[in-house]
FILODO-789630 format. One record per residue: y, z, x of N, C-alpha, C in turn. Coordinates in steps of 0.02 Angstrom, whole numbers, padded with zeros to 5 digits, always signed. Layout:
YZXYZXYZX...
END
This chain:
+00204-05530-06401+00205-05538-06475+00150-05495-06505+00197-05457-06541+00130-05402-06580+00093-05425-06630+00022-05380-06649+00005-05426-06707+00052-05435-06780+00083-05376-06793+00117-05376-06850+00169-05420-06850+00204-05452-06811+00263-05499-06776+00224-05544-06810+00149-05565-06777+00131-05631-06798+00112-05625-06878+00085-05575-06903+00060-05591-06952+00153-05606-07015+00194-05573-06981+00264-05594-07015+00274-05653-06999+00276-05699-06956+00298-05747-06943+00258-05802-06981+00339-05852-07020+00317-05900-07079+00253-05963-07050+00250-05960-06978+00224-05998-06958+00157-05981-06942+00140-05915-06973+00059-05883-06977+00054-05877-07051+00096-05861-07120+00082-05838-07144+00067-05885-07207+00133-05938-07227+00137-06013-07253+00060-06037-07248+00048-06045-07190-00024-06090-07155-00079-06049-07211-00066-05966-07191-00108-05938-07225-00117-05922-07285-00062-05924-07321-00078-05944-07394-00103-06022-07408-00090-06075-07385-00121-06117-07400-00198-06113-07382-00211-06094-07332-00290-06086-07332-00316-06047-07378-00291-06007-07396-00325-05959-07461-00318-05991-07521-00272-06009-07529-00264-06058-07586-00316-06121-07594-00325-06155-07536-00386-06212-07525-00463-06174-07538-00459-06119-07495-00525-06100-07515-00555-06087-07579-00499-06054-07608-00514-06026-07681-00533-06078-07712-00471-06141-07721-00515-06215-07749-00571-06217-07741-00613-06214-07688-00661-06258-07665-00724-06202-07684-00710-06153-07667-00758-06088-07715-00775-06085-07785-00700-06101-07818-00710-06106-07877-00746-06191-07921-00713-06213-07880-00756-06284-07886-00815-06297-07893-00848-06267-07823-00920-06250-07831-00940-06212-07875-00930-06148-07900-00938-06106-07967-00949-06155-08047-00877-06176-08062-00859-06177-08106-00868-06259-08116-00878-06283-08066-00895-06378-08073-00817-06398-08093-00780-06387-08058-00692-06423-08060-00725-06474-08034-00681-06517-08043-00663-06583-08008-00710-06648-08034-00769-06638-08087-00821-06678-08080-00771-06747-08129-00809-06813-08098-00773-06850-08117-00820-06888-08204-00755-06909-08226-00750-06936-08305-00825-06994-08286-00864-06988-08322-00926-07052-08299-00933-07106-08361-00958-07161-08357-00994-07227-08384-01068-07220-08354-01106-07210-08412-01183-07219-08368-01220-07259-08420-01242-07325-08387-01287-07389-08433-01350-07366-08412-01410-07346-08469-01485-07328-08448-01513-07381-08468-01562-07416-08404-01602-07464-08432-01669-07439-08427-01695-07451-08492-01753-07422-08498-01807-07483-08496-01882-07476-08456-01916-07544-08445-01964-07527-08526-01960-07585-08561-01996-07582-08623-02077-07648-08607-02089-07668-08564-02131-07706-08577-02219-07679-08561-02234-07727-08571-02307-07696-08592-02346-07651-08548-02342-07652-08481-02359-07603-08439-02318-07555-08466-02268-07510-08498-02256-07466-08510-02284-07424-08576-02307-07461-08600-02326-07449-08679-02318-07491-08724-02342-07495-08792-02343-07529-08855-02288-07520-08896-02249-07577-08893-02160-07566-08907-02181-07537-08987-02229-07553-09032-02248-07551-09106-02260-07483-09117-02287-07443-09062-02287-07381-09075-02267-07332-09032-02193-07335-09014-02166-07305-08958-02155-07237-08971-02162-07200-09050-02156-07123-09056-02219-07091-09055-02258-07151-09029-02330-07104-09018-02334-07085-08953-02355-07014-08927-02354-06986-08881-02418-07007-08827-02408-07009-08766-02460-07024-08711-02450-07076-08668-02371-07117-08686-02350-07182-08646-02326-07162-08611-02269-07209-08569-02242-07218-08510-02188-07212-08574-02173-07272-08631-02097-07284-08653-02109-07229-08703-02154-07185-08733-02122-07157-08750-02075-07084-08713-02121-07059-08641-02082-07029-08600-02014-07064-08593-01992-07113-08582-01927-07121-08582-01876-07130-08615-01916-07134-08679-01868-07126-08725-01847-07046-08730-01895-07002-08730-01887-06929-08753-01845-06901-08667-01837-06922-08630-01793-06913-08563-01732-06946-08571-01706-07006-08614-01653-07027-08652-01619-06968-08679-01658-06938-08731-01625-06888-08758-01636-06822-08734-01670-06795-08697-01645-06744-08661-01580-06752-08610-01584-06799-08569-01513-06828-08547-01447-06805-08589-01447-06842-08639-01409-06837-08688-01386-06767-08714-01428-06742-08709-01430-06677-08724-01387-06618-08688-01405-06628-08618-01381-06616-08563-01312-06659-08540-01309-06651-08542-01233-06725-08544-01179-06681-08588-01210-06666-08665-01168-06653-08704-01141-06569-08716-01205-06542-08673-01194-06464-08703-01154-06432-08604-01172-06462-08558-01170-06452-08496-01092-06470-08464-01081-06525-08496-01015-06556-08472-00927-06530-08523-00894-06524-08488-00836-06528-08527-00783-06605-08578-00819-06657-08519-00799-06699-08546-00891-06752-08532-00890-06752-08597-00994-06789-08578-00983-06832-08561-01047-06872-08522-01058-06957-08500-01028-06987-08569-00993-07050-08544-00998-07099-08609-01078-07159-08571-01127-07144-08623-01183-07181-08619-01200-07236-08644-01240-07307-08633-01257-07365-08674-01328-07346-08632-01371-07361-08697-01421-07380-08673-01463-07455-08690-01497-07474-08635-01538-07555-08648-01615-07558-08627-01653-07561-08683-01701-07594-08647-01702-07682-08637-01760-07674-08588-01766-07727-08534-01866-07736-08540-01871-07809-08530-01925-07833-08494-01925-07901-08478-01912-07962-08491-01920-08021-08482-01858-08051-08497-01815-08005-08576-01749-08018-08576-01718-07944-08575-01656-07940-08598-01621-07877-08628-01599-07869-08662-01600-07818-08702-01592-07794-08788-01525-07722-08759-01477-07745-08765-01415-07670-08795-01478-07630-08845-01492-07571-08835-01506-07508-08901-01460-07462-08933-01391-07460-08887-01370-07453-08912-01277-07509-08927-01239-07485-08977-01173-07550-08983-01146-07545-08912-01130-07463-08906-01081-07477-08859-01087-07388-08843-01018-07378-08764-01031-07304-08723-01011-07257-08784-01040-07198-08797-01039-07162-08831-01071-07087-08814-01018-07044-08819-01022-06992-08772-01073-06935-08858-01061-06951-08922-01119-06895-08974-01202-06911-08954-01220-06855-08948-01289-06879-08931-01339-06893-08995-01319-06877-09052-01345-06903-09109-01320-06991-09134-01266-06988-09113-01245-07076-09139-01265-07111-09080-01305-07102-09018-01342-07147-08984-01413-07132-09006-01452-07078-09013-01492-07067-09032-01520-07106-09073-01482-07111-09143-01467-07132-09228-01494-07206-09194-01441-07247-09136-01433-07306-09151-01497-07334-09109-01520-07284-09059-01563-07305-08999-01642-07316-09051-01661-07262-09093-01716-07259-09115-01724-07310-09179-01658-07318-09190-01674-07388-09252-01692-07467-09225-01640-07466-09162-01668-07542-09130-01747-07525-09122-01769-07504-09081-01828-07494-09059-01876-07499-09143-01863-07481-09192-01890-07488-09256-01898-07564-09274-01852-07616-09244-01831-07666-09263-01903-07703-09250-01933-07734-09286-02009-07756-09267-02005-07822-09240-01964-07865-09250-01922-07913-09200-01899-07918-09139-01895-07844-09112-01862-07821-09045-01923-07859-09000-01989-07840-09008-02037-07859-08934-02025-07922-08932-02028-07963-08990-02024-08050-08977-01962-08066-08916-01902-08006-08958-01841-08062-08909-01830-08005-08834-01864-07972-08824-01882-07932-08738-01954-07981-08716-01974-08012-08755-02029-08061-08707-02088-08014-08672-02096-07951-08691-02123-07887-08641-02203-07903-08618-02212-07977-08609-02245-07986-08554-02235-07986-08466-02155-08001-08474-02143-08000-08409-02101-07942-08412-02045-07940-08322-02003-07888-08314-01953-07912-08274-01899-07935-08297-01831-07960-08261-01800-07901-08249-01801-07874-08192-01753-07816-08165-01712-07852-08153-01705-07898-08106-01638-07931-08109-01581-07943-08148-01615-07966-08228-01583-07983-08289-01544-07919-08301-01590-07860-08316-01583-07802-08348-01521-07789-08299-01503-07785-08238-01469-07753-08186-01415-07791-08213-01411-07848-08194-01366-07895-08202-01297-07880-08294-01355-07862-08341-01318-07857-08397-01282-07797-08414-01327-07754-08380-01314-07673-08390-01243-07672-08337-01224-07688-08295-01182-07694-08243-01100-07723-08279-01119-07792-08307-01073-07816-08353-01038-07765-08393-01093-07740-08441-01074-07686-08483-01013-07638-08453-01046-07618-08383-01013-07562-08352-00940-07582-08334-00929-07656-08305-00871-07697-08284-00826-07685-08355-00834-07695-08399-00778-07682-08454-00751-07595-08465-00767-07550-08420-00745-07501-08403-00709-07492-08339-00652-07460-08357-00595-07488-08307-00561-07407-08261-00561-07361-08332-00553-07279-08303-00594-07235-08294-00673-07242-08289-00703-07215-08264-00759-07220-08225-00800-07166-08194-00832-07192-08138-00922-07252-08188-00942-07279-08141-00976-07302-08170-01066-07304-08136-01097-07291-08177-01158-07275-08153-01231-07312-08189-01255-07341-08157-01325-07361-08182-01383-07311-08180-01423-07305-08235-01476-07258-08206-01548-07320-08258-01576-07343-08201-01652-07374-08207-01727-07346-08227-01737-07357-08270-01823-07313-08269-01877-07371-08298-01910-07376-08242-01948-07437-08247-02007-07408-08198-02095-07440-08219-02134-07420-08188-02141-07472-08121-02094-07499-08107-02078-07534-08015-02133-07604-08034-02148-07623-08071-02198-07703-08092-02170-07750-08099-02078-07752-08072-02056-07842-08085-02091-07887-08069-02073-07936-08123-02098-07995-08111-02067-08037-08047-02015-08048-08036-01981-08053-07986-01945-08028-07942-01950-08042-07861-01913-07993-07830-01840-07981-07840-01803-07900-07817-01710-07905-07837-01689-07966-07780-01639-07982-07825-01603-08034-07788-01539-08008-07736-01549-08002-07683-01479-07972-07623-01438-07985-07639-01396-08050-07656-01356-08040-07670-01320-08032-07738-01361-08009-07777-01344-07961-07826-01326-07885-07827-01362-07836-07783-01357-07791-07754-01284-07809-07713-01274-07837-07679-01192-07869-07639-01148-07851-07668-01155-07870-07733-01111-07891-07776-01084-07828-07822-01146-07779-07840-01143-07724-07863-01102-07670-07814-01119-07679-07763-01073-07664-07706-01016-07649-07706-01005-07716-07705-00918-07731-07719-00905-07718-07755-00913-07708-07818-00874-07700-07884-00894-07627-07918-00902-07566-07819-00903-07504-07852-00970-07452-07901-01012-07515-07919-01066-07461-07962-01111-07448-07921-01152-07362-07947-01201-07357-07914-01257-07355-07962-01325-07373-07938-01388-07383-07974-01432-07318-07933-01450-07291-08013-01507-07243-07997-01577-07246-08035-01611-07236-07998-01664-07262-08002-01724-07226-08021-01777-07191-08065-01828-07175-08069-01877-07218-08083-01944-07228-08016-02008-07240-08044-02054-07197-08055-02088-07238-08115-02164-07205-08142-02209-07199-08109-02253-07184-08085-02322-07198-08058-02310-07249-07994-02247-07239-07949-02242-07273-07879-02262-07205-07821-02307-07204-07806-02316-07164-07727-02259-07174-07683-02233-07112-07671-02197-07082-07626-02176-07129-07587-02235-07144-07538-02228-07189-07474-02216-07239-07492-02200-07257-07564-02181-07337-07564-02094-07338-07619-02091-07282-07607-02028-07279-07640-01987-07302-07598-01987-07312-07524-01900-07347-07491-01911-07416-07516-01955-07458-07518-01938-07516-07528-01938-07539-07614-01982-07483-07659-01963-07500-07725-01894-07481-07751-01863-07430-07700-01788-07393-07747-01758-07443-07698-01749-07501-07661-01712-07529-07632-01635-07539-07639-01621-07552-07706-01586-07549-07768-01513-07495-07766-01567-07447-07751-01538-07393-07748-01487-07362-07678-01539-07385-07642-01529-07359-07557-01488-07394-07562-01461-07466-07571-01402-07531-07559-01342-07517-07579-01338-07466-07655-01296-07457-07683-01274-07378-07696-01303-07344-07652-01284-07279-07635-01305-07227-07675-01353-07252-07742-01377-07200-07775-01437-07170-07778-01462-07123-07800-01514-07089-07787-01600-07113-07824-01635-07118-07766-01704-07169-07796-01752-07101-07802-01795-07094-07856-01848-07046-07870-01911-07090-07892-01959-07046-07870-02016-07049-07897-02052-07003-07955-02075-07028-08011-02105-06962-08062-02160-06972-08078-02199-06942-08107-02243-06940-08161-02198-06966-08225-02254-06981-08279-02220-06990-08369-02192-06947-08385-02231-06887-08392-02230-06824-08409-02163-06780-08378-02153-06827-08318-02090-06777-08280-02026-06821-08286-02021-06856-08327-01965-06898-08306-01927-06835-08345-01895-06814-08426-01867-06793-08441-01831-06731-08393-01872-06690-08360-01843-06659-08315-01803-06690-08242-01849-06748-08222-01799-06790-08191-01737-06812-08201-01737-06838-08242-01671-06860-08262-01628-06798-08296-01636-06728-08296-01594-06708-08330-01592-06650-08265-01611-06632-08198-01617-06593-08158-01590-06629-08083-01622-06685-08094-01602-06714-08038-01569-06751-08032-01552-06816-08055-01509-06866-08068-01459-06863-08120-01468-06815-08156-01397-06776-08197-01336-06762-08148-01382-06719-08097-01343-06663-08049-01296-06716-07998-01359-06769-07975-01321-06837-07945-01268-06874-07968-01263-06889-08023-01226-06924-08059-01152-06887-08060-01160-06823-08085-01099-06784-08100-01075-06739-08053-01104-06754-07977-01070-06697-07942-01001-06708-07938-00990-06643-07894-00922-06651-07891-00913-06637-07825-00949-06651-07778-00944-06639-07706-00898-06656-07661-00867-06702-07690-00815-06729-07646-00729-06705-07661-00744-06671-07709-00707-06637-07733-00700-06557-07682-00768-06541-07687-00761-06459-07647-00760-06483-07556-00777-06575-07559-00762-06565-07476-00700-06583-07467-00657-06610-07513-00602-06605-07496-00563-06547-07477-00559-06516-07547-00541-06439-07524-00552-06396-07463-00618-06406-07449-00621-06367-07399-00572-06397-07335-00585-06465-07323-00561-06516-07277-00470-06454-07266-00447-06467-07333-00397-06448-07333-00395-06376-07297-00432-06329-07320-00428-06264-07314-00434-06259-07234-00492-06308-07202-00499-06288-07116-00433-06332-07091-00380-06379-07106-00329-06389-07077-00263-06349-07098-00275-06308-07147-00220-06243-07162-00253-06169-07106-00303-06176-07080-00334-06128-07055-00296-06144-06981-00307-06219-06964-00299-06247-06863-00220-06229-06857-00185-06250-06949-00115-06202-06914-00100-06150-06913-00147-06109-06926-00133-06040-06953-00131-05996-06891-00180-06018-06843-00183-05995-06775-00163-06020-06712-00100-06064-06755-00059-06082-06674-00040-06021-06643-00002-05966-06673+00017-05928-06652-00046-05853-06579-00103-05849-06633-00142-05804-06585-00157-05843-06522-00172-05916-06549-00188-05955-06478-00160-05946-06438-00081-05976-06446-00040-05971-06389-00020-05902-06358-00016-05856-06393-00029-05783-06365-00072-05772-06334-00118-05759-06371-00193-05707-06333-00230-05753-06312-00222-05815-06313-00276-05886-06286-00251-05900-06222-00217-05942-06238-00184-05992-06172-00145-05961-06139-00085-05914-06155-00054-05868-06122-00082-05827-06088-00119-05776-06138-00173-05721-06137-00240-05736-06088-00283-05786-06077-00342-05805-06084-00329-05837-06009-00269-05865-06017-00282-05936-05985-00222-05929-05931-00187-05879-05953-00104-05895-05925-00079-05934-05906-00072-05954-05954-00029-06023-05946+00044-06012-05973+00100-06055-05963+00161-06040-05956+00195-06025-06028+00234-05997-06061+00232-06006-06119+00262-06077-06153+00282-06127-06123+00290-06198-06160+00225-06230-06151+00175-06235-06096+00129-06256-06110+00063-06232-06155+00064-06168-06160+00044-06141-06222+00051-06158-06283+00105-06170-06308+00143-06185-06365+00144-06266-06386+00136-06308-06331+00114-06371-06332+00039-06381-06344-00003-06337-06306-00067-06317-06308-00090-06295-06384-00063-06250-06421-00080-06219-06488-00075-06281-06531-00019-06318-06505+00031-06365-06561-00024-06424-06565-00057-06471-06498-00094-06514-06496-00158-06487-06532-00193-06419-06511-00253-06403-06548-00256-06418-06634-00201-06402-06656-00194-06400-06744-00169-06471-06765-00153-06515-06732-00151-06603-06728-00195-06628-06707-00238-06616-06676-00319-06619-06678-00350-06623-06720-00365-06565-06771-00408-06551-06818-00386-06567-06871-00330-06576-06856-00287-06597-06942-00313-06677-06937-00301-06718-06879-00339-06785-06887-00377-06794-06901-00436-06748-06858-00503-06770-06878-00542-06733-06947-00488-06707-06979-00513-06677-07025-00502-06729-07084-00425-06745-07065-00425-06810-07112-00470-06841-07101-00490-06871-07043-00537-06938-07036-00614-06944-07088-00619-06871-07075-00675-06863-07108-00693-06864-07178-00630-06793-07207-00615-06811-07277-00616-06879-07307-00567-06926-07286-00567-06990-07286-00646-07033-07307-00690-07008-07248-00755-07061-07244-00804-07038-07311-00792-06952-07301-00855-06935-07367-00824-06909-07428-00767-06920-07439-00738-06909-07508-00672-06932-07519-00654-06989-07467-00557-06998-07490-00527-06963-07538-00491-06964-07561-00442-06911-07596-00480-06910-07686-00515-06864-07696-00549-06866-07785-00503-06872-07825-00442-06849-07820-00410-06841-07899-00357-06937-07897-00361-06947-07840-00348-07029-07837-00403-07068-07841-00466-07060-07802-00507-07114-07811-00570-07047-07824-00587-07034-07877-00646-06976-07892-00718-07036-07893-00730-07104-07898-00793-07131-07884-00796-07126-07820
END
């Protein structure tokens, strides 16, 4: 069998347009950010007194007011970056939880509008209690929120300087589990080495735990946990998935020629059984894998 024989034959060439076809997806994917999935993201922001003076939160040099101004760079980024933006709620949290904003809302001025007027509300510190810090509470409500979203993916993102009053409750984290959301996490002023057990939260529920400075959260959250939130990775490993099992059939043919025949001499039916098992091989375990780190995106894209 010559090469030009094989490269005619539908059973080299089929295979091989589909691999070119897969690759290109998965190139362009990566390029162009195809595939990223539709998001829900609830920000709980920690408002209590270790963070700053809720009375004067547009004064610069806090903890809350860094997070508020990383709110809206977020936002920012969300809106000019994406084709279809986060739909966002945001809540502060300390002892109770306050919605800042009504509800998910993908303009970054009508969360903005609504986020900086609660916070105006001079009533707000009484009913956040911001002596203490219920992460639990805050998790617990912000989560709810997210449960009344049904078509898209759903995401928590936390920014709290790691000072609960009480420890997270496991099986709350369980529970978040099950019902699909992931929690991401930035602390303030937590050392490195103590971030596995403060982003706990995070590690349980598959999302990404950071450590910042005040000063760095805005870039945090809009560099790093942006990029987390909205990849689309499972998207370009699918593709590829696809592209290396359009590839295992693409070379039944040289195998059994110049391999097993060629290589190996072996008979030409056991060759041909030989080529045939190699590309049922990889096609399994390619599924298997696809399967574990991205099941199918455009069916299940969380």
């Amino acid at each position: 069998m010559t090469r030009r024989t094989i490269l005619e034959n539908p059973l080299f060439n089929i295979p091989a347009i589909a691999f070119g076809l897969c690759l290109a997806i998965a190139l362009l994917s990566a390029l162009l950010g195809l595939g990223r999935p539709n998001v829900n993201v609830a920000i709980a922001l920690d408002l209590s007194n270790s963070t700053g003076d809720l009375a004067n939160f547009e004064q610069p040099g806090s903890v809350m007011f860094e997070e508020i101004a990383a709110v809206k760079a977020y936002l920012e980024r969300s809106n000019t970056t994406l084709d279809r933006p986060n739909q966002i709620k945001v809540f502060g949290f300390a002892g109770q939880t306050e919605p800042l904003t009504e509800s998910f809302k993908a303009d970054p001025e009508a969360v903005e509008t609504e986020m900086l007027a609660k916070l105006s509300d001079p009533t707000l510190a009484g009913r956040l209690e911001t002596e203490r810090t219920d992460l639990n509470l805050a998790i617990t409500d912000a989560t709810n929120a997210l449960l009344q979203v049904s078509d898209r993916c759903r995401e928590l993102l936390v920014v709290t300087d790691g000072k609960p009053s009480t420890p997270l409750d496991p099986s709350l984290l369980a529970q978040i589990v099950a019902q699909g959301i992931k929690i991401h996490s930035i602390f303030v002023g937590v050392a490195p080495e103590d971030l596995a057990e403060a982003g706990q939260m995070s590690l349980t529920t598959g999302g990404l735990s950071l450590a910042s400075e005040a000063s760095e959260l805005a870039s945090s959250l809009q560099e790093k946990l942006f990029g987390s939130i909205n990849s689309n990775i499972k998207w370009i490993i699918f593709w590829l998935g696809m592209a290396w099992i359009a590839l295992m059939w693409m070379v039944i043919l040289p195998l059994d020629r110049w391999v097993f025949q060629g290589m190996f001499g072996l008979r030409i039916d056991m060759a041909g059984r030989a080529a045939v098992s190699h590309a049922l091989f990889w096609t399994t375990a390619t599924l298997i894998a696809v399967w574990k780190f991205a099941t199918i995106p455009f069916i299940k894209p969380c």
